[in-house]
C-alpha positions in Angstrom: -18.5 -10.9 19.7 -20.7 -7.5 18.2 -18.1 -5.1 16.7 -18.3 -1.9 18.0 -19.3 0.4 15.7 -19.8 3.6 17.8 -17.4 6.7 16.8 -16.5 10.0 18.3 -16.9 13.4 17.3 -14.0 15.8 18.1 -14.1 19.0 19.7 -11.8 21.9 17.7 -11.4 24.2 20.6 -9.9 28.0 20.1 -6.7 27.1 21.1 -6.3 25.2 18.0 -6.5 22.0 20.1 -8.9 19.1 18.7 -9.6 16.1 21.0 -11.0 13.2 20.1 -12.0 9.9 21.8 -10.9 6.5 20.4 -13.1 3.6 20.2 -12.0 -0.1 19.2 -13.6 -1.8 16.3 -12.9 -5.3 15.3 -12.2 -6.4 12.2 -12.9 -10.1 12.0 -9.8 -10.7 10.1 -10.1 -8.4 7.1 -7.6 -5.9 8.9 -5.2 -8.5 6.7 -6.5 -6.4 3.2 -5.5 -3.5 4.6 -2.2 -3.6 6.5 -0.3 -6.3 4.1 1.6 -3.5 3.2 3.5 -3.7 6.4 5.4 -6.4 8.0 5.9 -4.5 11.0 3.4 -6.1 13.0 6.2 -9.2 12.3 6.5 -12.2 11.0 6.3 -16.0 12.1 8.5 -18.1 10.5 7.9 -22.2 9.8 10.1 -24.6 10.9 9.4 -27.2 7.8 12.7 -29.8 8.7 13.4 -30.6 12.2 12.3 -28.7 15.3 15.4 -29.2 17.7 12.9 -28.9 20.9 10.3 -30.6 19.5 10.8 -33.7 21.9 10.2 -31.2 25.0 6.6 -30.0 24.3 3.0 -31.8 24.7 1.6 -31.7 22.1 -2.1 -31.9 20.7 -3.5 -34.8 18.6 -2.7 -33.7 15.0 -1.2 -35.3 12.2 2.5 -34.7 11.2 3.1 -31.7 13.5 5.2 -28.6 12.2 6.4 -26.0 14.5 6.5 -21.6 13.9 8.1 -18.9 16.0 5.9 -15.9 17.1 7.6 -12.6 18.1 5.4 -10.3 20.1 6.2 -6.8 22.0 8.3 -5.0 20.3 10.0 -8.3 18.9 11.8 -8.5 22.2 9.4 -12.0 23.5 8.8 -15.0 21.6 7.2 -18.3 21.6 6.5 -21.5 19.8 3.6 -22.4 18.0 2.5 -25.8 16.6 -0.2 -27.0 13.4 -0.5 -29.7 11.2 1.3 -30.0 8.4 -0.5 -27.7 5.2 -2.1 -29.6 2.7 -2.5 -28.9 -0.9 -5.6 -26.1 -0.7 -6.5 -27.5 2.4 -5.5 -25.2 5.1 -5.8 -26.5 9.2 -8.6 -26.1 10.8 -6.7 -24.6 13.9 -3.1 -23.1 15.4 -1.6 -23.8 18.7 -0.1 -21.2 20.3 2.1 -21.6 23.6 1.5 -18.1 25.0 2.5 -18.8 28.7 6.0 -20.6 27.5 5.3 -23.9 29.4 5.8 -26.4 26.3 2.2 -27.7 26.6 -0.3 -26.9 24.2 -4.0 -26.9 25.7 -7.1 -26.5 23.9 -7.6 -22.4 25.3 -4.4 -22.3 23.3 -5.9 -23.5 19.8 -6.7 -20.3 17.1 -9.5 -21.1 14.9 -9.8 -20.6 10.9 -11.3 -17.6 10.1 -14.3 -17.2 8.0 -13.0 -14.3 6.1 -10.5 -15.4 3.1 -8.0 -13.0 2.1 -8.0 -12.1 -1.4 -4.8 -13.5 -2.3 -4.7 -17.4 -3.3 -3.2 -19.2 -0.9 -3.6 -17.0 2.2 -6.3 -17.9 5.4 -6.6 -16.0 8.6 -6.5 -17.8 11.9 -7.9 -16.2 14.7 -9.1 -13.9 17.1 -6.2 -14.1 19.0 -4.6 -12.2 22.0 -1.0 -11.7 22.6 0.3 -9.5 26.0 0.9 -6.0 25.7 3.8 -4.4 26.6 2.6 -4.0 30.3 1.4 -7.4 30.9 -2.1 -6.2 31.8 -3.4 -5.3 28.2 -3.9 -7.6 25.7 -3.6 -7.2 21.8 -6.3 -8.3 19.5 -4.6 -10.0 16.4 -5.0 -12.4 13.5 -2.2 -15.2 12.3 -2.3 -15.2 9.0 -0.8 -18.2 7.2 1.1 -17.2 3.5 1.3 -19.8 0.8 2.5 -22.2 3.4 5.9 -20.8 4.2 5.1 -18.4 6.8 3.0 -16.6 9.4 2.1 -12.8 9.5 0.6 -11.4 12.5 -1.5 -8.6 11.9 -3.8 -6.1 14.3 -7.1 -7.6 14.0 -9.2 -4.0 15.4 -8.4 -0.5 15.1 -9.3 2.3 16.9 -11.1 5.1 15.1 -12.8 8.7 15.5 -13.8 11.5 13.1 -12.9 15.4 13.4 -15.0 17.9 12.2 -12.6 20.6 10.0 -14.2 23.8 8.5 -17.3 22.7 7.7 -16.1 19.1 6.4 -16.2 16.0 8.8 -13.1 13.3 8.7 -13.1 9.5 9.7 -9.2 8.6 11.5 -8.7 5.8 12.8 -5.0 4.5 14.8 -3.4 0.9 13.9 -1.6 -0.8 16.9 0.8 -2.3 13.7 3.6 -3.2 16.0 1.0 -5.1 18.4 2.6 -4.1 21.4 -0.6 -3.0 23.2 0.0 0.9 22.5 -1.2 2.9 19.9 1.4 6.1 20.1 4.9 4.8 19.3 6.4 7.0 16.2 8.3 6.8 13.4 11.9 7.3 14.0 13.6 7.3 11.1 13.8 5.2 7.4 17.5 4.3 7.7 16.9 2.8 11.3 16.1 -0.7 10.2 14.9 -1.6 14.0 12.2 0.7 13.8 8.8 0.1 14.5 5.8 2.3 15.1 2.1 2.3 14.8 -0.2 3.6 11.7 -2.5 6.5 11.2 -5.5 6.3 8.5 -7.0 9.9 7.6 -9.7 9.8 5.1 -8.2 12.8 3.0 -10.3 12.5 0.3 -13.6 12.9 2.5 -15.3 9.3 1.2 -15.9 7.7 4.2 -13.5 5.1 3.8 -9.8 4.4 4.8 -7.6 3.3 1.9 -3.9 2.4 2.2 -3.0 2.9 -1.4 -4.7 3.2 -4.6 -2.7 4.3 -8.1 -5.0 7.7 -7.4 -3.2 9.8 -5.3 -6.3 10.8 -3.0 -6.0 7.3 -1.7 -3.1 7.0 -0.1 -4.4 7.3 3.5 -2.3 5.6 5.6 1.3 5.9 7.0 3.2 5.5 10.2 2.3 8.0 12.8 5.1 10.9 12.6 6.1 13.8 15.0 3.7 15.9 12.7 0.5 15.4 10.9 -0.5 16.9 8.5 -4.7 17.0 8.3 -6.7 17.1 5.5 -7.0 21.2 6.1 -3.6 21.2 5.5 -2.4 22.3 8.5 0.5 20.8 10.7 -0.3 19.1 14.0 1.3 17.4 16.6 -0.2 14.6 18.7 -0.5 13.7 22.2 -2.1 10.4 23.3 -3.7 9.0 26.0 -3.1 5.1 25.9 -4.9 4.1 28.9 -8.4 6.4 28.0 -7.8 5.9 24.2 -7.8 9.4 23.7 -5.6 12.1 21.6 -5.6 15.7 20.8 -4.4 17.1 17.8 -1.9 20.4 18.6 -1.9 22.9 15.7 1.8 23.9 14.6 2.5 27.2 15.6 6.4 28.0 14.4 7.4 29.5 11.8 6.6 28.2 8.6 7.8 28.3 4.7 5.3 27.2 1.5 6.7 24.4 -0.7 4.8 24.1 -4.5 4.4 21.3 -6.1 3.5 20.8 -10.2 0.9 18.0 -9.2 -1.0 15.9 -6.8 2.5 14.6 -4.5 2.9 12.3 -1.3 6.7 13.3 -0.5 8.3 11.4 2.9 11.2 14.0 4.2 13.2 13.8 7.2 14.5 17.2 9.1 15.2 18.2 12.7 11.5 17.0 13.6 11.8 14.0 12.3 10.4 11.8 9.3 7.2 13.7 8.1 4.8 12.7 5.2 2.8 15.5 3.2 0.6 15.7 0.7 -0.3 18.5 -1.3 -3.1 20.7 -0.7 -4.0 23.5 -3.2 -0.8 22.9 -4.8 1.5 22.3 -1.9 2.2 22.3 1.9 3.5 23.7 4.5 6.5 23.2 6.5 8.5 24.4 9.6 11.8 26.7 8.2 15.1 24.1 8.2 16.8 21.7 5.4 14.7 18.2 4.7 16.1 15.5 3.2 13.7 13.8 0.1 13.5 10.1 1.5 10.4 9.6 -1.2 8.2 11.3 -3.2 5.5 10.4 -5.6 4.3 13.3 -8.0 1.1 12.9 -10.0 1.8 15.3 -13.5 -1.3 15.7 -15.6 -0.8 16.2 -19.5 -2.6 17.3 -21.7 -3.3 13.9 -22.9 -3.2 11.9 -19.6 -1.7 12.0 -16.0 1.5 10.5 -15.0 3.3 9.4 -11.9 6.7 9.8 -10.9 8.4 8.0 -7.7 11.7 9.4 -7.0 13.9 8.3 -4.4 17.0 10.1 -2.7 20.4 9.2 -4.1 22.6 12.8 -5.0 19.6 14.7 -5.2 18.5 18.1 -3.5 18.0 19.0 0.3 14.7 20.9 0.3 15.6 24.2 2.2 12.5 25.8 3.4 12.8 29.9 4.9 10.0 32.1 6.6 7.7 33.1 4.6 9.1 32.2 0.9 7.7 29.5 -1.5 10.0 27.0 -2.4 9.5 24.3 -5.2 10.1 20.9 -4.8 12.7 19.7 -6.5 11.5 16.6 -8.6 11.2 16.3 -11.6 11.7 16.3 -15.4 13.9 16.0 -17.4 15.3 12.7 -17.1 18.4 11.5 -17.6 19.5 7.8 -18.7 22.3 5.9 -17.4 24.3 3.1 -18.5 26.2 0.8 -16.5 28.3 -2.1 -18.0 29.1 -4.9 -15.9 31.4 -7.8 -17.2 31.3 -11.4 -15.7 32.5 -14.7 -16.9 33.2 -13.3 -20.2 29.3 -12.0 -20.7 28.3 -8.2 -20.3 25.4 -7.5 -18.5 23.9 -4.0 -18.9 21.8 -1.8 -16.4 20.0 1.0 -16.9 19.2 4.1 -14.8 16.8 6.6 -14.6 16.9 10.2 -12.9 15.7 13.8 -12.7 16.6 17.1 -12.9 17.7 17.3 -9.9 19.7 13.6 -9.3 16.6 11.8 -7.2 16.8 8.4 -8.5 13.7 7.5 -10.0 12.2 4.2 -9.4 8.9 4.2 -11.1 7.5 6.1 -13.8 3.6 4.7 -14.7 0.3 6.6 -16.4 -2.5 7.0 -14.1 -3.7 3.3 -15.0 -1.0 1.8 -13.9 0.5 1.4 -17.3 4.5 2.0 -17.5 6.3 3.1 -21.0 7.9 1.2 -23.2 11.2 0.3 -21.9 14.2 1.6 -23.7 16.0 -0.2 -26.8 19.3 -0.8 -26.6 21.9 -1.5 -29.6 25.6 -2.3 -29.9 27.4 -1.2 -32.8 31.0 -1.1 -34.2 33.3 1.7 -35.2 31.6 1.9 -38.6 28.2 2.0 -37.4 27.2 -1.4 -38.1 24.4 -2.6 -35.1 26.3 -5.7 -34.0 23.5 -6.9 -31.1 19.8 -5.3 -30.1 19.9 -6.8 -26.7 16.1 -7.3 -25.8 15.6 -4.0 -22.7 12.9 -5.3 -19.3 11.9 -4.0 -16.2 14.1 -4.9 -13.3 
């Protein structure tokens, strides 16, 4: 099957409205490389002992026969799916999958191997495959991917892309069906609702042509679920409406009242307010926000030296609500200095010690690393008596 390689150009009309058209392009099992990230698309556990209905199902002519569960639309379905049992680097040539619940697996049933290998040892893509929408009359295009032998992930295997032309600048976005559920415009509720699911959104913010989940640069960290706002690589707040049955969306320019928020360096900071979780980035040294109080669920700040560039990930334990008002500039409220904590735990008659880390402003900080990747030294730790004498140097890691 050709993959479709054709690709809108949007129209940015006065109102401050930009349509675009959608159009599907497969991915041939490489969409793996770039959604692993995620497990919302789901998982598909293997049943290594006993299958309880195993007796109840036809089954094809394989070898040693192992059962997995696949959970489809919106994880409110499932199935039953069947293979022979892994061998040592020698992965099956196909997957059985009982799609129409009727215990018999047939041969329009069976998933192939894929050509394309994932990069990670261990990992093979099975497909194309297509699992029922959420309406019964559109299908999903996906790819099984088996993990180290334990377990299946299902991931989009096609996403559906356009490019907007800002200023003078032109901007490749494409839309992930990540929850496979045959639409491409469920949101992002919230970070502390565990049952939450919604599709993706890549913007190529950097202007390369490509569409990058995460890179230790900043500028590559293109893609997120889709929020009640997005925020474009002009900077500017929009909201979407979608068209799931033409594949179509426009992009509505925020029009309320908004408040400026600095930041020190390159940041990606996830907050939740009234409107919902939104993710920003800064753009000539901040962004943009409607007025109200936002909650910092994650931020990751990029602060050049004047030797090298460092990144800081905080996340929100006591720290600061981010209150933004009409037309002030607010800071974000990350960063240094840091404070260390020490917490003593006593079990069994051993001590076990645990160090914390946060800013100036109480956001827990769960990652500090240079630009390369590299992380400091990790702090040293020494026990001493009354008198000063070091009675144990307790060797400090990385939890």
């Amino acid at each position: 099957m050709a993959i479709l390689t054709l690709v809108a150009m949007a129209m940015f009309l006065q109102s401050g409205v930009i349509e675009a058209r959608l159009h599907f392009k497969e991915l041939g099992g490489q969409g793996v490389e770039m959604f692993r990230p995620s497990s919302i698309s789901g998982s598909a556990p293997i049943f290594e002992t006993g299958f309880p209905y195993a007796k109840e199902y036809t089954l094809p002519k394989i070898e040693n026969p192992i059962f997995f569960q696949v959970v489809f639309k919106d994880r409110e379905e499932f199935t039953f799916g069947v293979m022979p049992k892994p061998k040592q680097n020698m992965p099956p040539q196909k997957i059985w999958v009982d799609w129409n619940s009727d215990k018999k697996f047939t041969s329009e049933e069976a998933i192939p191997l894929e050509k394309h290998r994932p990069k990670w040892e261990g990992w093979y893509c099975y497909g194309p495959a297509f699992i029922p929408g959420y309406d019964n009359k559109t299908s999903v295009r996906v790819c099984f991917v088996l993990a180290q032998d334990v377990c299946f992930f299902i991931y989009p295997d096609g996403i559906y892309e356009t490019e907007i032309a800002l200023g003078k600048k032109t901007y490749k976005i494409a839309l992930v069906d990540m929850n496979t559920n045959g639409r491409v415009s469920d949101i992002y509720a919230s970070p502390y609702n565990q049952n939450s699911t919604s599709d993706f959104i890549f913007i190529d913010y950097n202007g390369d042509g490509k569409l990058e989940w995460e890179n230790v640069a900043m500028s590559n960290y293109e893609g997120f679920p889709i929020s009640p706002l997005i925020q474009l690589p002009d900077g500017g707040l929009y909201s979407i409406d979608f068209d799931d049955k033409n594949h179509s969306l426009k992009f509505k320019r925020e029009k309320g009242t908004l408040g400026r928020v600095k930041t020190k360096g390159d940041s990606l900071v996830v907050l939740s307010g009234r409107r919902g979780t939104l993710w920003m980035r800064s753009v000539n040294g901040g962004f943009s926000l409607p007025i109200g109080r936002y909650a910092i669920d994650y931020a990751r700040v990029q602060y050049p030296t004047p030797r090298e560039e460092w990144m800081i990930n905080v996340s929100k334990r006591d720290g600061r609500d981010l209150i933004v008002e009409a037309g002030k500039t607010t800071e974000l409220p990350v960063g240094p200095p840091f404070k260390l904590s020490l917490q003593v735990d006593e079990f069994n008659q051993k001590h076990f010690f645990k160090f914390s880390l946060s800013d100036s402003y109480g956001n827990m900080v769960v990652n500090i690393q240079k630009k390369t990747g590299v992380r400091p030294p990790p702090p040293r730790l020494q026990i001493v008596n009354a008198d000063g004498k070091v009675l144990d140097s307790p060797e400090v890691h990385y939890g």
